[in-house]
C-alpha positions in Angstrom: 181.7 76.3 89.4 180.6 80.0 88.8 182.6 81.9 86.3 184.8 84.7 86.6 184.3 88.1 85.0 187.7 89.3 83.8 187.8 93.1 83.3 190.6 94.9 81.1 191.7 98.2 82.6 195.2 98.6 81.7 194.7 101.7 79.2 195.3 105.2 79.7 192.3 106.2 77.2 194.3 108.5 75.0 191.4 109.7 73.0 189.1 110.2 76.3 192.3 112.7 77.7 192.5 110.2 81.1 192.0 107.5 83.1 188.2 107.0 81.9 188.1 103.6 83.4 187.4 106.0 87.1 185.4 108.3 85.9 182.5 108.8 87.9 179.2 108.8 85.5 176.3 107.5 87.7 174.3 109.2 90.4 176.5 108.0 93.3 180.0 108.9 91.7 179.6 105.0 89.9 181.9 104.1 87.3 181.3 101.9 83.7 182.6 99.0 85.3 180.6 99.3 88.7 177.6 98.6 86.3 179.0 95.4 84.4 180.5 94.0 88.1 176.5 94.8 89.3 174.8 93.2 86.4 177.7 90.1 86.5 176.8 89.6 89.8 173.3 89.4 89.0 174.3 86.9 86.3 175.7 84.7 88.7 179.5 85.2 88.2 181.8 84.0 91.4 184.9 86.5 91.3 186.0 89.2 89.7 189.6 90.2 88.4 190.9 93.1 87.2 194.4 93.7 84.5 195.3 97.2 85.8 198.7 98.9 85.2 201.0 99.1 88.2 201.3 102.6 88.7 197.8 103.4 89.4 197.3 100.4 91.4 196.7 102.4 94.9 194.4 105.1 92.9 192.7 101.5 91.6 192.3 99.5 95.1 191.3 102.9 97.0 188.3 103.9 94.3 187.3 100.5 92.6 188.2 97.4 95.0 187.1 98.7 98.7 183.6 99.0 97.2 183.2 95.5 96.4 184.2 94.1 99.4 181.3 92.1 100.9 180.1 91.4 97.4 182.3 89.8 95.5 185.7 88.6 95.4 188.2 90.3 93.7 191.7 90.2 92.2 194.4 92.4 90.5 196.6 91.3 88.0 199.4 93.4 86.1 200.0 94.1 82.7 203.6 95.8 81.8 205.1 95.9 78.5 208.4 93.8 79.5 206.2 91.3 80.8 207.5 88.8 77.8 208.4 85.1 77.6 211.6 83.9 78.6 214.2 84.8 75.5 212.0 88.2 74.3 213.1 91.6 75.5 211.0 94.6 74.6 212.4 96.4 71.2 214.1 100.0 71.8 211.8 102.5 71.2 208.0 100.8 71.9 206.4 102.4 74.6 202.9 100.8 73.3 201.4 97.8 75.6 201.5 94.6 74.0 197.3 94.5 73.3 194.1 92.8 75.0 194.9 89.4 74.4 198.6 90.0 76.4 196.5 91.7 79.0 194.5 88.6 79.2 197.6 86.4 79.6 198.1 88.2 83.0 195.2 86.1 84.6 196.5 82.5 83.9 197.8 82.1 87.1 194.6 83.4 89.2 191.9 82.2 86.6 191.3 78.5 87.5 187.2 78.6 86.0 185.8 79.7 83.0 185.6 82.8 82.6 184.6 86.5 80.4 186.7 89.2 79.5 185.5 92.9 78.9 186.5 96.0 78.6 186.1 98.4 81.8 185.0 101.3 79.2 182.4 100.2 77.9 178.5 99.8 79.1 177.2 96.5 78.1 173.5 96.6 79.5 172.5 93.5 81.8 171.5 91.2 79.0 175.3 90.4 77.6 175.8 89.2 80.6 172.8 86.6 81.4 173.6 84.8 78.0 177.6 84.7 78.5 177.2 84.0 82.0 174.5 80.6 80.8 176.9 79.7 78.5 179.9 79.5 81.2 177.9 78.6 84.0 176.3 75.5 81.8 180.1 73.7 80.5 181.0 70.7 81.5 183.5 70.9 84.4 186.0 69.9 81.9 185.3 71.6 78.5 187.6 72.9 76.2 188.0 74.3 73.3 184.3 75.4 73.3 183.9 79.2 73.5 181.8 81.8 72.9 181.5 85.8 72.5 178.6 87.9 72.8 177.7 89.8 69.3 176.6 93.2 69.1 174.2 94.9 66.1 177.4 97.0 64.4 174.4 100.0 64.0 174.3 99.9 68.0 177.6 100.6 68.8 178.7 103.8 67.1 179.5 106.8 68.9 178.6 110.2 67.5 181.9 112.1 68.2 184.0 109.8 65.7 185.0 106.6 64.2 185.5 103.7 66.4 187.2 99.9 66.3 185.2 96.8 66.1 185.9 93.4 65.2 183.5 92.5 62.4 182.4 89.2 62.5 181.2 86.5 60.1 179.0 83.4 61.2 178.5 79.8 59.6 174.8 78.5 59.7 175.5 76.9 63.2 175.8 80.5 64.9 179.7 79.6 65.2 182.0 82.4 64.4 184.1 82.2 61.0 186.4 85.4 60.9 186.7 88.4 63.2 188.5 91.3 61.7 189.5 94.1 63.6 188.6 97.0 62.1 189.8 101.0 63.4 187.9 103.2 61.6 184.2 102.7 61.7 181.4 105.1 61.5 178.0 106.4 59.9 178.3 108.3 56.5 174.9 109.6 55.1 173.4 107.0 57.2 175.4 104.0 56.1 177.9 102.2 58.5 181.3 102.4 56.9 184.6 101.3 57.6 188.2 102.0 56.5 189.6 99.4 55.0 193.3 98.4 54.7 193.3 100.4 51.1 191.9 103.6 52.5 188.5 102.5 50.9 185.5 103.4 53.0 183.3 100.1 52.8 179.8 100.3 53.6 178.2 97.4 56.0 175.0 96.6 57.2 173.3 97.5 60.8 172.7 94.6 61.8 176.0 93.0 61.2 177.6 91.5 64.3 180.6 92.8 66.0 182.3 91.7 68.8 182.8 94.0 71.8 185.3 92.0 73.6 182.8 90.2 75.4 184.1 87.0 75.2 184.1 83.5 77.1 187.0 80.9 77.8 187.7 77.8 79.4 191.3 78.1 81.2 193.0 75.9 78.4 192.5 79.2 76.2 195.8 80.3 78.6 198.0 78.0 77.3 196.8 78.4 73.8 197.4 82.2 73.8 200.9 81.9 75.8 201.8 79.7 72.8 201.2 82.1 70.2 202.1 85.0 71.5 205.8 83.9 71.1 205.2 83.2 67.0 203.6 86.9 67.4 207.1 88.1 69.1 208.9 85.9 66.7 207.7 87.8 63.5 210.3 90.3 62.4 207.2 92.6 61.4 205.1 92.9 64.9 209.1 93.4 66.7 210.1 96.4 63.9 206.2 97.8 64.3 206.1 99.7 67.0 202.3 99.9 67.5 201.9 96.3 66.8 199.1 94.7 69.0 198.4 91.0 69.8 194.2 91.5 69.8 192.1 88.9 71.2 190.9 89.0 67.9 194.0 87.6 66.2 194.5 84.3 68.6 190.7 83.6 68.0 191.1 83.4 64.2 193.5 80.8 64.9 192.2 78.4 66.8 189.0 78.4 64.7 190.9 78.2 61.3 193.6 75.6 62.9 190.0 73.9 63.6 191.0 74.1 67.6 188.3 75.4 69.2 184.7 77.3 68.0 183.5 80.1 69.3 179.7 80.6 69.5 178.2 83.9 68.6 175.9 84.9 71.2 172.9 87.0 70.2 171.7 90.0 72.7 169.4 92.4 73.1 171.9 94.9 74.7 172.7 98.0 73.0 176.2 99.3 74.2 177.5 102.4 74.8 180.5 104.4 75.8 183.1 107.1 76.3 185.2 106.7 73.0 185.6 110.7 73.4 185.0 113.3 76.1 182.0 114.4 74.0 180.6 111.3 74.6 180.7 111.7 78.7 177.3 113.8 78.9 175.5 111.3 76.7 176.9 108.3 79.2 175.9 110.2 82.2 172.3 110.9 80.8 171.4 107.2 79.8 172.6 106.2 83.3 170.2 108.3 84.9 167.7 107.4 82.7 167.9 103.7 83.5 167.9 104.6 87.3 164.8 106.3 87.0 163.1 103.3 85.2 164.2 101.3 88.2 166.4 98.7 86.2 169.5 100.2 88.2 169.5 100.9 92.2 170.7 104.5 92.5 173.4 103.5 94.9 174.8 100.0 93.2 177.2 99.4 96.6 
């Protein structure tokens, strides 16, 4: 069974100023994504599905879907912030969406395969996929509780225009991940990667550490696993009073490897990622695009 790629696209992209998941940065008006579905594709991935927000859903199927068709199969799924569990009802005042891994809880009912999730924002390079799309494509029809996530050099994935969030990762000396902390603040400081820690200490890391760049890969058990939780995440008086309170991928990973329920394999690439964190980042985006065109590892025109 070929995997599915599973794409989050539900944010606005305040920092960016827009919906920076349609912005058109290659040659023939292509988009982040269009890139990732091309290279997936390539990788030998067998549908696609997308977590968009209702309200630009025409905008989404009018400028992302129609281009696919004939390629690849693809699906939208919702995310809203009242889309709860039975006996939860949003707290007054939160306008913030519920995080990635409540994004990812949209798909349960069209994701029947293993499968990846990424974010639409961000450029991956071809090799990410080939060695998530291995590890899917190469389970046992029914695994569980064996996962994976590609990890990035923390020195490749720093934008030049301000800090950025990563989840830091740790490894044991099978390549399995330990921890992944999600960390908001990172960036380089007299040449040294730093982050903000939860003491307003800047803490310095090295290049090569991995991070995750929500490129990760599931078996559809992971559903069930993540519905679970997310009601203990409601449940805590803390994440209900904290308006801003997100429940990350991240955080239902760390579970299921410290409840000793699942491992998650750290996948090692040769990608280096970039991005639109920030508008001033756009020009940048656009001109590494074009550069890859002209070496011929992109088609000009992907569809």
């Amino acid at each position: 069974m070929k995997p599915t790629l599973l794409l989050l696209a539900a944010g606005m992209g305040s920092r960016y100023g827009g919906l920076k998941q349609l912005d058109e940065l290659g040659p023939n008006g292509e988009t982040i994504m269009d890139y990732s579905i091309y290279d997936a594709i390539q990788a030998g991935f067998g549908k696609i599905v997308f977590v968009i927000r209702k309200d630009f859903e025409d905008q989404f199927r009018k400028q992302v879907l129609s281009k696919y068709e004939g390629h690849i199969p693809a699906e939208l799924v919702f995310q809203s912030i009242d889309a709860l569990p039975e006996g939860f009802k949003v707290p007054e005042g939160r306008e913030k969406p519920w995080g990635t891994n409540h994004a990812v809880l949209m798909a349960k009912d069209v994701i029947k395969e293993p499968f990846c999730v990424i974010n639409c924002d961000d450029f991956y390079n071809r090799d990410s996929f080939k060695v998530i799309g291995k590890f899917l494509s190469d389970l046992p029809d029914d695994a569980k509780n064996k996962y994976a996530m590609v990890g990035f050099r923390i020195g490749n994935t720093l934008s030049e225009n301000g800090t950025v969030a990563r989840g830091i990762c740790s490894t044991d000396a099978q390549g399995h991940l330990t921890t992944v902390v999600e960390r908001t603040k990172i960036e380089r400081h007299d040449g040294k990667v730093q982050y903000l820690d939860e003491n307003d200490q800047w803490v310095t890391v090295d290049d090569n550490t991995p991070v995750s760049m929500n490129v990760w890969g599931f078996t559809p058990d992971y559903f069930d696993y993540s519905e679970a939780y997310f009601k203990d995440f409601l449940s805590d008086p803390k994440n209900m009073e904290n308006k801003k309170s997100e429940y990350f991928i991240p955080l239902m990973v760390n579970k299921l490897i410290n409840d000793g329920t699942a491992t998650v394999k750290v996948l090692d690439t040769t990608s280096k990622w970039f991005g639109v964190t920030y508008a001033a980042d756009r020009q940048g985006v656009v001109d590494r695009i074009q550069s890859l065109v002209d070496e011929g590892v992109y088609p000009a025109k992907l569809f």
